[in-house]
Backbone bond lengths (Angstrom), bond angles and torsions (degrees), N, CA, C in turn:
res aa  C-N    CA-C-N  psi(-1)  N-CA   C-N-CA  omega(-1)  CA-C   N-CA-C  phi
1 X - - - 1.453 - - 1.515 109.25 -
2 X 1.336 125.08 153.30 1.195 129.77 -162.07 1.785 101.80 -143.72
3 X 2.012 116.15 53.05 1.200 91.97 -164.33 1.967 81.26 -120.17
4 X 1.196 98.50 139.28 1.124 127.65 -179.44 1.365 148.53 -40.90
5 X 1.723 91.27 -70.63 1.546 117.74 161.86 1.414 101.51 -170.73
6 X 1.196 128.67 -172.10 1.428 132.04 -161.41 1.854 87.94 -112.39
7 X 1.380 90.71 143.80 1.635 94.95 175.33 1.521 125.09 -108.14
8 X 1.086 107.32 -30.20 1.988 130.04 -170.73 1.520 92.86 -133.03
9 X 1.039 107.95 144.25 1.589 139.77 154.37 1.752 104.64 -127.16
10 X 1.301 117.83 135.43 1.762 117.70 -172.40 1.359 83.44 -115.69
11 X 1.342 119.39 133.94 1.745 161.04 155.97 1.139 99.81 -70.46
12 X 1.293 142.74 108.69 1.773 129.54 158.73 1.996 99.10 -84.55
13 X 1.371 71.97 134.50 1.843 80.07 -176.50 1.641 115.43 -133.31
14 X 0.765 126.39 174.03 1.639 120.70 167.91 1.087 131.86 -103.24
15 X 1.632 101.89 -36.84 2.043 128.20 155.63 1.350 116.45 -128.75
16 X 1.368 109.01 113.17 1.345 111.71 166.54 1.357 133.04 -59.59
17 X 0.973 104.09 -32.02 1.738 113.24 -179.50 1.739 95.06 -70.88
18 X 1.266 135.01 -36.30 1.519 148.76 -153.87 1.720 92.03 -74.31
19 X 1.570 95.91 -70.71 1.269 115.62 178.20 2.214 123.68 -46.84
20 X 1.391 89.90 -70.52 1.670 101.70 156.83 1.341 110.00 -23.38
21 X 1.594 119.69 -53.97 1.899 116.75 -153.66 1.849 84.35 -93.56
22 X 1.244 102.06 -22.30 2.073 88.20 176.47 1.606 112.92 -78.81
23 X 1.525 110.35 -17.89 1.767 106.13 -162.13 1.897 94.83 -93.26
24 X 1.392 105.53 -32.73 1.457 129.54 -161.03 1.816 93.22 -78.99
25 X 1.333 102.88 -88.76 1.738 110.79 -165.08 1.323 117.15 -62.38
26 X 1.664 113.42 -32.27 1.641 118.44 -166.66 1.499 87.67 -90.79
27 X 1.360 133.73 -89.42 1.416 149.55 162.72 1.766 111.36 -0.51
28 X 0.599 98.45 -69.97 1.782 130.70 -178.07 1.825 109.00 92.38
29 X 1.384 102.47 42.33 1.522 98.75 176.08 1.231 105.73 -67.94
30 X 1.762 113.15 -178.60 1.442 116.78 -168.56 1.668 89.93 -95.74
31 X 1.120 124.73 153.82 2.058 110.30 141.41 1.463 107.81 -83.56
32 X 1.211 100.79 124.10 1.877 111.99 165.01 1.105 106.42 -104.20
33 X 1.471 140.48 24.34 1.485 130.98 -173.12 1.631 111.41 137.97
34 X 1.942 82.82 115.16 1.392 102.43 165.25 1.605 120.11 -148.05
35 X 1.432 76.97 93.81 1.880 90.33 -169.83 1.620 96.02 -105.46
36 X 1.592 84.35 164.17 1.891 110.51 166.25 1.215 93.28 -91.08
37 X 1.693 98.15 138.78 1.842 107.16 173.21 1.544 94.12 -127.28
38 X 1.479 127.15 178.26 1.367 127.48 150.64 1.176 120.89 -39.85
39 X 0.851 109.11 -59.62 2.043 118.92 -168.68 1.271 108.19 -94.79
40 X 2.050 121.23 33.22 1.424 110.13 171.61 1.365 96.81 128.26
41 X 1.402 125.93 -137.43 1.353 141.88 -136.07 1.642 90.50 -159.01
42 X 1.619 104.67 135.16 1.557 117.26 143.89 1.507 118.64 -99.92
43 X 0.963 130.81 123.41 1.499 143.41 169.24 1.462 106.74 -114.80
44 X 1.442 108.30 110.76 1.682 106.29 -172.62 1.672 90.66 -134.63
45 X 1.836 100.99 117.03 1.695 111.02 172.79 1.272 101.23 -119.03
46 X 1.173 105.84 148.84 1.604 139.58 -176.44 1.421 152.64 -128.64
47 X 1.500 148.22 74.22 1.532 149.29 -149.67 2.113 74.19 -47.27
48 X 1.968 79.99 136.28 1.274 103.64 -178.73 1.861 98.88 -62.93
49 X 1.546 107.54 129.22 1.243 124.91 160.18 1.398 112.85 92.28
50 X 1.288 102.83 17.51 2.028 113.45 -170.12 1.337 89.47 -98.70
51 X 1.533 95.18 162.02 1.515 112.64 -171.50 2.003 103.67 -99.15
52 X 1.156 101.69 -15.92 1.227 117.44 -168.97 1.463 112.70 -92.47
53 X 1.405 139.59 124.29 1.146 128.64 165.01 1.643 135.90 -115.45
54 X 0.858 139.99 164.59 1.271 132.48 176.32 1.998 122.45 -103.41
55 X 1.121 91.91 127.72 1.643 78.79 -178.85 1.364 102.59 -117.92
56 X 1.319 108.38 155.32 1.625 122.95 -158.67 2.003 101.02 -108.50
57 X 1.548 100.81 93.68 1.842 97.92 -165.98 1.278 68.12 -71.52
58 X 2.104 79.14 -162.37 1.239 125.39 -176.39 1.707 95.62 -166.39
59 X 1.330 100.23 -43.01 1.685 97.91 -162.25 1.428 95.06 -98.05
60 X 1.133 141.13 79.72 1.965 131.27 162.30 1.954 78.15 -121.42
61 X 1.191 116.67 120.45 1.574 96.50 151.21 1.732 114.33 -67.59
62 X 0.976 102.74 -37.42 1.928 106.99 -174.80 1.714 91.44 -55.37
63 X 1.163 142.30 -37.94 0.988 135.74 -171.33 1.484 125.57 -94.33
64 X 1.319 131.05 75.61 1.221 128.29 178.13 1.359 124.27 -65.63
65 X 1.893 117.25 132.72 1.830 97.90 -163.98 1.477 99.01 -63.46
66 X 0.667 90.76 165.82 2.408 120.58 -164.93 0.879 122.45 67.45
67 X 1.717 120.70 8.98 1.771 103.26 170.63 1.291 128.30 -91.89
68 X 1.695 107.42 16.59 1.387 97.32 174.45 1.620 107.51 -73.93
69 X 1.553 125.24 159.24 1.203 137.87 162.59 1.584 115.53 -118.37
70 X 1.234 119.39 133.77 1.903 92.78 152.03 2.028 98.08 109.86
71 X 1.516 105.88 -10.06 1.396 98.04 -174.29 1.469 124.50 -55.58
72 X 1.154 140.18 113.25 1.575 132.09 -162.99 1.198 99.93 -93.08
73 X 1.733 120.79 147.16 1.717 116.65 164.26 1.602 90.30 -135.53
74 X 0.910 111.28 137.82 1.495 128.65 147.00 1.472 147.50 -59.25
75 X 1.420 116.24 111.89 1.459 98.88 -168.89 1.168 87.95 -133.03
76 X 1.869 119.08 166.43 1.164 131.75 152.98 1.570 150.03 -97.65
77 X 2.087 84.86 9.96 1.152 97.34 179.49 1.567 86.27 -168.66
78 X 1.671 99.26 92.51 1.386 122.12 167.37 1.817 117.38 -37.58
79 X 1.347 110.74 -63.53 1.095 122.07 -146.81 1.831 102.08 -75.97
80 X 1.469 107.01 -34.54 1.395 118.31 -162.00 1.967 89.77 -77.27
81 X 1.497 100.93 -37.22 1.994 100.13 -172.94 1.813 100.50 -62.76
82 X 1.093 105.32 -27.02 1.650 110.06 -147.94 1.813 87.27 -86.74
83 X 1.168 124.44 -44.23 1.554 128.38 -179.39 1.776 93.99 -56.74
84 X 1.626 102.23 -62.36 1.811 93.04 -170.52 1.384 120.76 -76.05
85 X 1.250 104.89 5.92 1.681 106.33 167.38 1.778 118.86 -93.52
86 X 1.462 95.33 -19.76 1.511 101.53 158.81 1.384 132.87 -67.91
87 X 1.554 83.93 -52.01 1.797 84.40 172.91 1.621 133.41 -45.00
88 X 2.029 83.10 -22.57 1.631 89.03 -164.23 1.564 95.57 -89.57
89 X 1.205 125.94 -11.25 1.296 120.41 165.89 1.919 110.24 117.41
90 X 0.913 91.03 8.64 1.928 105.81 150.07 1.019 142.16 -49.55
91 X 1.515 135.51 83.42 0.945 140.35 -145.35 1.521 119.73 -85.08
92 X 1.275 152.02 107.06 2.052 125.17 -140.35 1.834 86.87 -127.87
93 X 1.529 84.33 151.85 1.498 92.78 -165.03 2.099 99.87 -48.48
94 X 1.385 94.25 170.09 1.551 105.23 167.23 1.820 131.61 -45.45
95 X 1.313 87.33 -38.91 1.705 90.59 176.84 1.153 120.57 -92.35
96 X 1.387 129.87 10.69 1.760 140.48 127.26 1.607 92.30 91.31
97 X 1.047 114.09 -130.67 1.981 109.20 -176.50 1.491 105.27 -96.31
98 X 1.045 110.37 120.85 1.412 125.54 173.39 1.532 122.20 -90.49
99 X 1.301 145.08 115.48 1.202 157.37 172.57 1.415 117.68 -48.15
100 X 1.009 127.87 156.74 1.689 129.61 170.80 1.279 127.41 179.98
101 X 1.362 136.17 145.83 1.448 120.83 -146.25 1.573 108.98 -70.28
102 X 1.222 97.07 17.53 1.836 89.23 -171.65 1.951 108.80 -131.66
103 X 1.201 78.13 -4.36 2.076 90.54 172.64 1.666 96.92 158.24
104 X 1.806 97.86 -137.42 1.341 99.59 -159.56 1.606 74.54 -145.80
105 X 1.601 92.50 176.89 1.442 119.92 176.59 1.423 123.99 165.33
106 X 1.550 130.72 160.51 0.910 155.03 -146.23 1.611 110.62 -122.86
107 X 1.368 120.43 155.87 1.378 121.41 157.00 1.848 113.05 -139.27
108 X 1.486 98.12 145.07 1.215 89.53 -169.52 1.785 84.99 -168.17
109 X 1.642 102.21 159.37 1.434 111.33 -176.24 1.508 122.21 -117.99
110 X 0.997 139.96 157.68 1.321 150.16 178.37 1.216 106.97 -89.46
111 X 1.694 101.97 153.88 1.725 111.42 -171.38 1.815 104.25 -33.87
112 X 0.932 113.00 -51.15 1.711 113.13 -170.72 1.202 115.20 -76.47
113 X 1.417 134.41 -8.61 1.487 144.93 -160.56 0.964 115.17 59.32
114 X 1.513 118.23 59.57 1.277 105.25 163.50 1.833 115.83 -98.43
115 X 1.038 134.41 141.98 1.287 117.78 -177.02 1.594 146.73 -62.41
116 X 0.804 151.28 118.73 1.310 154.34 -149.00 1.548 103.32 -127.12
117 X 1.519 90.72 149.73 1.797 99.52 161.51 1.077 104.04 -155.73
118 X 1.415 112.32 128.61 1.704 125.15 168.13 1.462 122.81 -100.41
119 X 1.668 100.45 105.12 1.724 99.61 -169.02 1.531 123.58 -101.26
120 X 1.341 129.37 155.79 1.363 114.36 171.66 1.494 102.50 -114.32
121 X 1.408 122.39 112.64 1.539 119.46 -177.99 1.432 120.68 -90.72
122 X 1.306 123.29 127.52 1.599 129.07 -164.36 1.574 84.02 -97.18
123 X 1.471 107.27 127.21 1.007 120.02 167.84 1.741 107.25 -72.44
């Protein structure tokens, strides 16, 4: 096999435009793409300079918005993202930053509930 890196990750969402202004303004992802397709809209957001992007469905029936679990983001400074993600009105599960032998991290959900975790990894 000759596969590379991963290119798309699909978001099940309910509103893209809803979703977009949460991944974009709250998040601070980039938008790399928001086209008209046949079957709807591409909305593709992205951590500036990643190879990986996220696209914001609507149409997977297998995919209902909020069932993703498990989404990882990367930060390099947990504590300072986790203050400005409050401000913006982010709500993070009950047990607040959690420790682990390999860094730290957070859980918290997107307008639709889908799951999120924001980690800081100690090299």
């Amino acid at each position: 096999m000759s596969v590379t890196h991963v290119q798309i990750l699909s978001v099940p969402v309910s509103d893209q435009d809803r979703a977009r202004d949460f991944y974009v303004d709250v998040l601070g992802l980039d938008l790399v793409r928001d086209n008209p397709m046949p079957a709807g809209r591409l909305v593709q957001v992205a951590p500036a300079g990643a190879t990986t992007t996220l696209t914001l469905v609507t149409w997977f029936d297998s995919m209902p918005a909020g069932s993703l679990r498990g989404l990882v983001l990367e930060t390099d400074d947990l504590d300072a993202d986790v203050a400005r993600l409050r401000e913006r009105g982010v709500a993070f599960a009950e047990d607040g930053v959690q420790v682990a032998p390999w860094g730290r991290y957070v859980t918290f959900a997107d307008p639709d509930g889908n799951g999120l975790v924001l980690q800081e990894t100690h090299v």
